[in-house]
C-alpha positions in Angstrom: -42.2 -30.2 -63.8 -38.8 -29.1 -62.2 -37.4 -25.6 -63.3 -33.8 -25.6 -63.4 -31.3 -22.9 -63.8 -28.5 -22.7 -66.1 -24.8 -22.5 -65.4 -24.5 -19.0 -66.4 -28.1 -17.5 -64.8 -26.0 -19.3 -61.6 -23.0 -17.7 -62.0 -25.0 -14.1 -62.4 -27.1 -14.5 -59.1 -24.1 -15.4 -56.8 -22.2 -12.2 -58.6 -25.5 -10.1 -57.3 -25.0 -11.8 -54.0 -21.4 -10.6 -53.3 -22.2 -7.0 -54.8 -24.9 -6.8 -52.0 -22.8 -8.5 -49.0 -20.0 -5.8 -49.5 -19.9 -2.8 -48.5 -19.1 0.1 -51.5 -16.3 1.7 -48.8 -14.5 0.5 -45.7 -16.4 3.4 -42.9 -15.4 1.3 -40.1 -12.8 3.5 -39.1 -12.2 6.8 -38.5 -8.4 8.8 -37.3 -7.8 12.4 -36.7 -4.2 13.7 -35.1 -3.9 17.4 -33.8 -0.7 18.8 -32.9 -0.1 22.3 -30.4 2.9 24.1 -29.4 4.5 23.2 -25.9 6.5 25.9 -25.3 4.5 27.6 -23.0 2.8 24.9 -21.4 3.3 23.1 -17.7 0.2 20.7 -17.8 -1.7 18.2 -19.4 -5.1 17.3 -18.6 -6.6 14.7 -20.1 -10.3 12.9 -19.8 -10.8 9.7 -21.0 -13.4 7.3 -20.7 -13.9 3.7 -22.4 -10.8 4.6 -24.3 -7.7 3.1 -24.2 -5.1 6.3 -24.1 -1.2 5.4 -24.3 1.3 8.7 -23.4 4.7 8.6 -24.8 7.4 11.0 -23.8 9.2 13.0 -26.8 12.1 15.9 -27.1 9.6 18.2 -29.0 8.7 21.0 -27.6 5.1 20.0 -28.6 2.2 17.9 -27.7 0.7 15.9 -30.5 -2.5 13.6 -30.0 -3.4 11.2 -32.2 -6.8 9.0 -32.0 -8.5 6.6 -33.5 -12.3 5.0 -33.9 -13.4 1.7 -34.9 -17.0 0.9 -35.2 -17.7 -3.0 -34.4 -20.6 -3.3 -35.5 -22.7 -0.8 -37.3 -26.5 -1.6 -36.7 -28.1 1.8 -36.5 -29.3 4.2 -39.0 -26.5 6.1 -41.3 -27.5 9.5 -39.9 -26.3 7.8 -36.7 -23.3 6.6 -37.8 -22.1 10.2 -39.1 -23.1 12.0 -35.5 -20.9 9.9 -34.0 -18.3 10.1 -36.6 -19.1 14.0 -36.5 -18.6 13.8 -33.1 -15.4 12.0 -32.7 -13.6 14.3 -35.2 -14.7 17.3 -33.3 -13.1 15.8 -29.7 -12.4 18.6 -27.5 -8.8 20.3 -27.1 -8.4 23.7 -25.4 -5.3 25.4 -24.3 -5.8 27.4 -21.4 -3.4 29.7 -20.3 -0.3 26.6 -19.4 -2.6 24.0 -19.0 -4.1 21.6 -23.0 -7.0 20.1 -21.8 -7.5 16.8 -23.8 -11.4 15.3 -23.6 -10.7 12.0 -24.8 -14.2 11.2 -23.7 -16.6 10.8 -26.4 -19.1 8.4 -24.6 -21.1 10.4 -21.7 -23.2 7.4 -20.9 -24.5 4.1 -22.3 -26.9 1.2 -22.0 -25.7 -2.2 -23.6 -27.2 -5.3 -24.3 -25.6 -8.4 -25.5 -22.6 -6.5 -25.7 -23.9 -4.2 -28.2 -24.7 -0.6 -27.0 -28.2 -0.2 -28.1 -28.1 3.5 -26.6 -25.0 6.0 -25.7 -25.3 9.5 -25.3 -22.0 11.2 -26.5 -20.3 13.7 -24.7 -21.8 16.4 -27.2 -25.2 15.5 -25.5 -26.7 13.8 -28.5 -27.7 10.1 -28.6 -26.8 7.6 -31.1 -28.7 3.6 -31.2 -27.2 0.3 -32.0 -23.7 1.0 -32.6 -20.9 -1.1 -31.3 -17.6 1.5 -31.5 -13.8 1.4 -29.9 -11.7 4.3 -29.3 -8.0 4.5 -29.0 -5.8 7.7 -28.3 -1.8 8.4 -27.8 -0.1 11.3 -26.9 3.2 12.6 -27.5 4.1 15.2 -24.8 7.5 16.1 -23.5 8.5 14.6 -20.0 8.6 17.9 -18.4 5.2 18.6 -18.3 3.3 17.4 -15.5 0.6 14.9 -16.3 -3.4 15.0 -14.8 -5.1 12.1 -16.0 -9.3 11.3 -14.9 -9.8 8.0 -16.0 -12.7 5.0 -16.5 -13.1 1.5 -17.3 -9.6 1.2 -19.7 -5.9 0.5 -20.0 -3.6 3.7 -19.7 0.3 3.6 -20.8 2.4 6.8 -19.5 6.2 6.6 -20.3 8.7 7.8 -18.2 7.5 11.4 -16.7 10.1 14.2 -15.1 7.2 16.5 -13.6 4.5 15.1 -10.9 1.1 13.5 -11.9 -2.0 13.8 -10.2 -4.3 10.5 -11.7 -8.1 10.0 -10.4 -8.6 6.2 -11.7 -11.8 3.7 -12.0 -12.0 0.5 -13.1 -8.7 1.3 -14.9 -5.4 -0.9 -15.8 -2.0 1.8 -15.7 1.0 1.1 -16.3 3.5 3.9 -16.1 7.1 4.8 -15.9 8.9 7.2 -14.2 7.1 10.3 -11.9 8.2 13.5 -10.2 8.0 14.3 -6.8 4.1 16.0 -5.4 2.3 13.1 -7.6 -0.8 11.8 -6.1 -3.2 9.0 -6.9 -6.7 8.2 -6.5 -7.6 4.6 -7.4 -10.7 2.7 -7.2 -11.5 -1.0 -8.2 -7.9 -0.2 -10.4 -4.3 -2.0 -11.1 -1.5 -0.1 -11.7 2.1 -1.2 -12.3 4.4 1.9 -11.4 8.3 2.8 -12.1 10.5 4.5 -9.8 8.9 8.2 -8.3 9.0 10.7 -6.4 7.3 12.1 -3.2 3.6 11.0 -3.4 0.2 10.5 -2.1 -2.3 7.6 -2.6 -6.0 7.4 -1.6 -7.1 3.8 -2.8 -9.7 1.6 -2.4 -10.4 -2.0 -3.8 -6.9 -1.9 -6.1 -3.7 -3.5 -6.4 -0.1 -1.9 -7.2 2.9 -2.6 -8.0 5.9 -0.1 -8.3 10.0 0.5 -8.3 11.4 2.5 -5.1 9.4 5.5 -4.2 10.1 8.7 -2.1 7.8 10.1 0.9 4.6 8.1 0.7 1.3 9.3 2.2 -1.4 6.0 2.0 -5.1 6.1 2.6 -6.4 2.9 1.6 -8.5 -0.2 1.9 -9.1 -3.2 0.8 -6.2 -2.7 -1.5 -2.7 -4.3 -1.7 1.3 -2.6 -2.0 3.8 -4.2 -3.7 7.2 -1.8 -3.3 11.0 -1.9 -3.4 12.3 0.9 -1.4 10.3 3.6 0.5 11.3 6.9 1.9 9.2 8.0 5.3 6.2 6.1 4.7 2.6 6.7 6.6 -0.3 4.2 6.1 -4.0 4.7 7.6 -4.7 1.1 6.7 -8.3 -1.0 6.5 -7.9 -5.2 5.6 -4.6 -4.2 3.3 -1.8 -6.0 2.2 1.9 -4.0 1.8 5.0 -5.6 0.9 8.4 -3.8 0.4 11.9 -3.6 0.7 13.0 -1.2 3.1 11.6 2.6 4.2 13.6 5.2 6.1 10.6 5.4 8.4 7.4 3.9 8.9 3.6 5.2 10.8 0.7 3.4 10.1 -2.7 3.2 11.8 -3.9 -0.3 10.5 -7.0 -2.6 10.9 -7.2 -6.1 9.6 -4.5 -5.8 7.7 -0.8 -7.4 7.1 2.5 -5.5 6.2 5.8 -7.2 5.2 9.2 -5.2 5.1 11.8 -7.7 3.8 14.7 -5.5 4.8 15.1 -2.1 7.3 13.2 0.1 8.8 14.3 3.8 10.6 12.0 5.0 13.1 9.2 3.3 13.4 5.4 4.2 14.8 2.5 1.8 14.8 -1.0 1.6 16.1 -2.5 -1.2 15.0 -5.8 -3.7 15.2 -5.9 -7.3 14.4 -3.0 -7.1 11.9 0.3 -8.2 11.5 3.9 -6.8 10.7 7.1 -8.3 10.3 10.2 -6.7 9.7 14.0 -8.0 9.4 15.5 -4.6 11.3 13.7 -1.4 12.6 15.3 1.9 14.7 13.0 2.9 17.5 10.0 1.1 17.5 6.6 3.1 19.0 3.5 0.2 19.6 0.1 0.0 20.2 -1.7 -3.2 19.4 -4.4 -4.6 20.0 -5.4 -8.6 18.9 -2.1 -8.1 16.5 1.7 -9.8 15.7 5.1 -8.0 15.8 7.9 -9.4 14.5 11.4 -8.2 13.7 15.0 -9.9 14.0 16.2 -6.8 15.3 14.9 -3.6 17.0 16.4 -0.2 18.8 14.3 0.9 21.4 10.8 -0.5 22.0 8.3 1.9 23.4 5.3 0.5 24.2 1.9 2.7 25.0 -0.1 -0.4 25.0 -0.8 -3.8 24.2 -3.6 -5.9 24.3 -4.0 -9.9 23.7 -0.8 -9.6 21.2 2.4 -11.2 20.5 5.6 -8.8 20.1 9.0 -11.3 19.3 11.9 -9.7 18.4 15.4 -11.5 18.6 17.5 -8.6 19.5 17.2 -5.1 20.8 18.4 -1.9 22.6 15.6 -2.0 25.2 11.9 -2.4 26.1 9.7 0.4 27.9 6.5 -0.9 28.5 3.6 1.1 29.9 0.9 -1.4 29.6 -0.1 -4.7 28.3 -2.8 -7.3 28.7 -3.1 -11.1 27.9 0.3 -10.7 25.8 3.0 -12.5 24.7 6.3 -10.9 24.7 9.5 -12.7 22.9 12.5 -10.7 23.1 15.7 -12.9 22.3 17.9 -10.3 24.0 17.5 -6.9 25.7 21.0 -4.7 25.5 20.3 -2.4 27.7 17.3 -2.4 30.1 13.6 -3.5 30.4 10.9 -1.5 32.1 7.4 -3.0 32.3 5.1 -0.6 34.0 2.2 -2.0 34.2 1.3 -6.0 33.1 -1.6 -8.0 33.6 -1.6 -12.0 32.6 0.8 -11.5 30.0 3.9 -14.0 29.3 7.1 -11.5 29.5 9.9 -13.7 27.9 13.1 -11.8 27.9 15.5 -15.0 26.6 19.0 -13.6 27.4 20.9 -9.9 28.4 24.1 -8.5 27.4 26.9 -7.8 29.8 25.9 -4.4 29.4 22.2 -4.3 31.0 21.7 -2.2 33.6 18.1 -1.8 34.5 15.0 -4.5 34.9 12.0 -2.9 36.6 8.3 -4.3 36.5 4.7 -4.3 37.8 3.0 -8.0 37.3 0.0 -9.4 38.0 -0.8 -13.2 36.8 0.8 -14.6 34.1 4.4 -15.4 33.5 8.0 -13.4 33.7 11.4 -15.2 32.9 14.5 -12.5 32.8 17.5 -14.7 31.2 20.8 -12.6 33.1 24.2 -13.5 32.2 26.2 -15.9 34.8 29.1 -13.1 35.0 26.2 -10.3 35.7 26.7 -8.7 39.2 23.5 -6.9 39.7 21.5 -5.8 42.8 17.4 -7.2 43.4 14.6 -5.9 45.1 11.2 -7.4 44.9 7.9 -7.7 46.4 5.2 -10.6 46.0 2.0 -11.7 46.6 1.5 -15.1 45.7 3.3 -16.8 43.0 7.0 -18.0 43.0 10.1 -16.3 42.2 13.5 -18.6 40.9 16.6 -17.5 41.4 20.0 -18.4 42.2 19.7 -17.7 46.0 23.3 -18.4 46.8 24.7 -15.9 44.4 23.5 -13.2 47.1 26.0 -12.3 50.0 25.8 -9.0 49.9 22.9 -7.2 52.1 20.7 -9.7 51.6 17.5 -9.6 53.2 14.8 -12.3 52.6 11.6 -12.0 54.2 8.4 -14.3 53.5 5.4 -14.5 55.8 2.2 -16.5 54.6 1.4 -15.3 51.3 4.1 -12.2 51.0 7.6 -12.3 50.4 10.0 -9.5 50.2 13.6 -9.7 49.1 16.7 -7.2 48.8 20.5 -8.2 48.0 23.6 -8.1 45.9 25.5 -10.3 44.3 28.7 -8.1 44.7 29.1 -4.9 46.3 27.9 -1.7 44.5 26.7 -3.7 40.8 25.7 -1.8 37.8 23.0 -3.9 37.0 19.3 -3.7 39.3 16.1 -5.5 39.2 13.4 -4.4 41.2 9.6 -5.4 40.6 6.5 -5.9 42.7 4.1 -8.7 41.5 0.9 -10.9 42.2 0.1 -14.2 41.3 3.0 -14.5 38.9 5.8 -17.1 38.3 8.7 -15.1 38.1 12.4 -16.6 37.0 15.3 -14.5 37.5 19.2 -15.3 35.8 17.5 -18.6 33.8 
């Protein structure tokens, strides 16, 4: 015999059903906002941890913090629910002396599981199961007030910022405005998007940034990348980096496996690099040592070179070249002003293209490899040289002036002028090398 249920006992049993499916109050969310007088403050130090934290600048002369918890999902006892509501309405604040210290950290640690955390221990010490939460905070502060931030695993938002900041991030997304000079940055595993600041310092590791024109930048870094407009003096210690930017009023970097871009000018510039590349459009007086790297630049003052080893240096124009060593090299220079002194060379390929009517001074030390000197036709200029092997090309019949030419077996000496007393000399001793003088 079927049993069957009429339309109102129906109607009763799915009003039962709602009444038990909803909640009697909404305690997913919880808010608190405090509120402290700035007047005599010069810092703001905030904490935050798992918490997304957003800082907007104000004209109050007071700091106001407002945050915000939302439990996900609510699987744990009650008396859990309330110790960490209890403990996220007790968040720490403490002025002391000119400094608000903001713990936006109410999390100390957790273990999750099919992401639920099935145990956190809050920053209070006590320990709370099966509870799935979110925490938000913003700030109001005014732009004055200099900003130190120690950050994990969230998104921070800072508005535009008068006064320095000092930020230790991990596993953190920033995006900031404006910053004073004397700000410095600590990033790891991080991405940060930056607007125009001051004089600063950045120790980085595994991150990526982004930013308007800065002033003096001091770089420790690797495995990171730069993405700038202008610079003031920068210095890089690099490891397998990439930087790109605009321009910088002067450049140092000690670089490993790593690659920098400068789309527009450099001032004085210093490098010591390792397998990596740089390429600039325009740089003042450039100092190198390289080793298995590429140089490249449109236009250069002087070049002063310590060493180089198994690299390639082009640069189309420049005041002049003052080599002290290089090894299994390749030098491009599209034209010399001045003069070019290489000291010491060993199997490199020394390609100086063309000279300007005002170069004075050629003056080298080869062995192996290749040399080709490209002299104007209208250059008077006096030559001295002494071989051991290899061939020397030149324009013999330009020189009928003291010329003295004298080649036994594998040695040959030469000395003479193209016109009396010239401006211009080239003197060099080499062995082994194919040498072409005046293209």
């Amino acid at each position: 015999m079927k049993s069957l249920l009429s339309p109102s006992k129906l109607f009763i049993l799915f009003l039962l059903s709602q009444a038990i499916a909803a909640p009697a109050q909404d305690k997913s969310r919880e808010t608190f906002e405090k509120s402290f007088a700035a007047t005599d403050l010069k810092t703001v130090m905030l904490t935050a941890y798992d918490s997304d934290v957003k800082i907007n600048t104000w004209d109050s002369p007071s700091v106001k913090i407002h945050g915000e918890l939302i439990i996900t999902d609510g699987k744990g006892r009650t008396d859990d629910l309330e110790v960490l509501r209890d403990a996220f309405q007790q968040s720490d604040f403490q002025k002391n002396g000119t400094t608000l210290e903001v713990n936006a950290r109410l999390a100390k640690s957790s273990t999750m599981v099919a992401g639920i955390y099935k145990t956190v221990t809050l920053f209070n010490g006590k320990t709370i199961k099966n509870v799935s939460f979110k925490t938000t905070y913003e700030l109001w502060m005014p732009a004055t007030l200099a900003l130190e931030l120690q950050s994990k695993y969230n998104k921070i938002d800072v508005g535009n910022l008068a006064a320095p900041v000092r930020l230790d991030l991990y596993n953190v997304r920033l995006t900031m405005g404006t910053f004073g000079d004397g700000s410095s940055f600590k990033m790891k595993y991080s991405k940060a998007t930056l607007g125009k600041g001051g004089n600063s310092r950045f120790d980085v590791y595994d991150s990526d940034l982004v930013g308007e024109s800065l002033g003096n930048i001091d770089v420790v870094s690797k495995y990171s990348s730069f993405r700038f407009s202008t610079l003031g003096e920068a210095e890089f210690d690099s490891y397998d980096d990439d930087f790109e930017f605009a321009s910088a009023t002067g450049l140092k970097v000690v670089a490993k496996y790593s690659n920098i871009k400068v789309d527009g000018n450099l001032g004085f510039t210093n490098l010591k690099l390792y397998d990596t590349d740089v390429a600039a459009r325009q740089t003042g007086t450039l100092q190198l040592d390289a080793k298995y790297s590429k140089i490249e630049a449109a236009e250069a003052g002087a070049l002063v070179v310590s060493n180089t080893y198994d690299s390639r240096v082009a640069i189309g124009r420049l005041k002049s070249v003052n080599c002290l060593g290089s090894k299994y090299d390749k030098y491009n220079l599209g034209e010399v002003v001045e003069s070019a002194v290489f000291a010491d060379v060993y199997s490199s390929e020394i390609d100086v293209e063309h000279t300007s009517s005002l170069f004075t001074n050629f003056k080298g030390k080869f062995k192996y490899g290749k040399v080709t000197l490209g002299l104007p036709s209208s250059l008077q200029y006096r030559m001295n040289y002494e071989t051991t092997y290899g061939q020397v090309n030149f324009d013999s019949e330009r020189f009928g002036h003291n010329r003295i030419h004298d080649k036994r077996s594998d040695k040959s000496t030469f000395s003479g002028s193209t016109a009396p007393d010239p401006a211009c000399t080239v003197n060099f001793t080499a062995y082994d090398t194919r040498i072409s003088i005046g293209r």
